[in-house]
N, C-alpha and C positions, 0 to 999 in steps of 0.2 A: 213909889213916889217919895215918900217919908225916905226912903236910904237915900237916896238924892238931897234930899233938907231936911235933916235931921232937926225933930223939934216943930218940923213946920204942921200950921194944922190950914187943910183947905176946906171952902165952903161946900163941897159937892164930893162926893165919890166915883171915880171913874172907871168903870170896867169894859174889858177887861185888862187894868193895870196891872204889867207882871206879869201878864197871863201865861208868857211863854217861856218865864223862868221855873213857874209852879210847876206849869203840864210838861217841861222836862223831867222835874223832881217825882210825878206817878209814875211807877212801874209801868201803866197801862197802856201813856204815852213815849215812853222810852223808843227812840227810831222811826218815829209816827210822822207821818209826812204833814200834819194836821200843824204842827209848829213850825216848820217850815215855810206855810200856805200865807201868813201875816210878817207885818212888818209891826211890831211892840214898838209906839213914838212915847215917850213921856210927854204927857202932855207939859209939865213946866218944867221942859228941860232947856229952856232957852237954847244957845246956838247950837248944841250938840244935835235937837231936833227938828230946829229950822234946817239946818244943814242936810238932815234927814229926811223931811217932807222936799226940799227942794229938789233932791235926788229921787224921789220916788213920783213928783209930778215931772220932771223937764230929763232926767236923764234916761233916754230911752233903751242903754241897755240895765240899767236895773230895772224898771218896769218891765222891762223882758223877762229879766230873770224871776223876779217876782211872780210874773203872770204864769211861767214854766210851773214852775213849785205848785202854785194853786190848781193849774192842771192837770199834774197826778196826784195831787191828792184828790182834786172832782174824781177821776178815773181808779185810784185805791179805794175808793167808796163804791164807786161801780162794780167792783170784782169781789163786792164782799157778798154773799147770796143772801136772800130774802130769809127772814124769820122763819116766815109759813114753809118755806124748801126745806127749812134747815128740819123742823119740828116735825115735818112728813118725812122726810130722811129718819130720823129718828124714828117714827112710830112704826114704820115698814121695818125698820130693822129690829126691832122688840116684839113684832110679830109673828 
């Protein structure tokens, strides 16, 4: 928000602001479909993000595509195996 108005101070904090500049910048997230799955609006980006919610409610192939992304990331979470699989995988094989 602040790189957009430099100086400015607002009355609330809004998260998560950024959010998908930061979760670029962790290693953890680097090629994570989890940044792709959202659409980061500034909230007081005036028309850069009017222009941007009006495309994500009325134009139906960006909401397409939008909605594609969030589906494999739902499905990349799906293929990830359960803790308890993972932790009996391990304990059979230290057996």
């Amino acid at each position: 928000m602040e790189s957009e108005r430099f100086g400015s101070v607002y009355k609330f904090e809004v998260f998560p602001s950024g959010m998908a500049d930061i979760l670029d910048q962790i290693v953890l997230y680097r090629n994570n479909s989890l940044t792709e799955a959202f659409c980061d609006v500034e909230i007081f980006g005036g028309e850069r993000s009017g222009f941007t919610l009006c495309q994500l409610l009325t134009n139906k192939k960006v909401r397409a595509d939008l909605q594609g992304k969030q589906q494999k990331y739902v499905a990349d979470l799906a293929r990830i195996p359960r803790a308890a699989d993972l932790i009996e995988k391990l304990c059979v094989k230290s057996c």
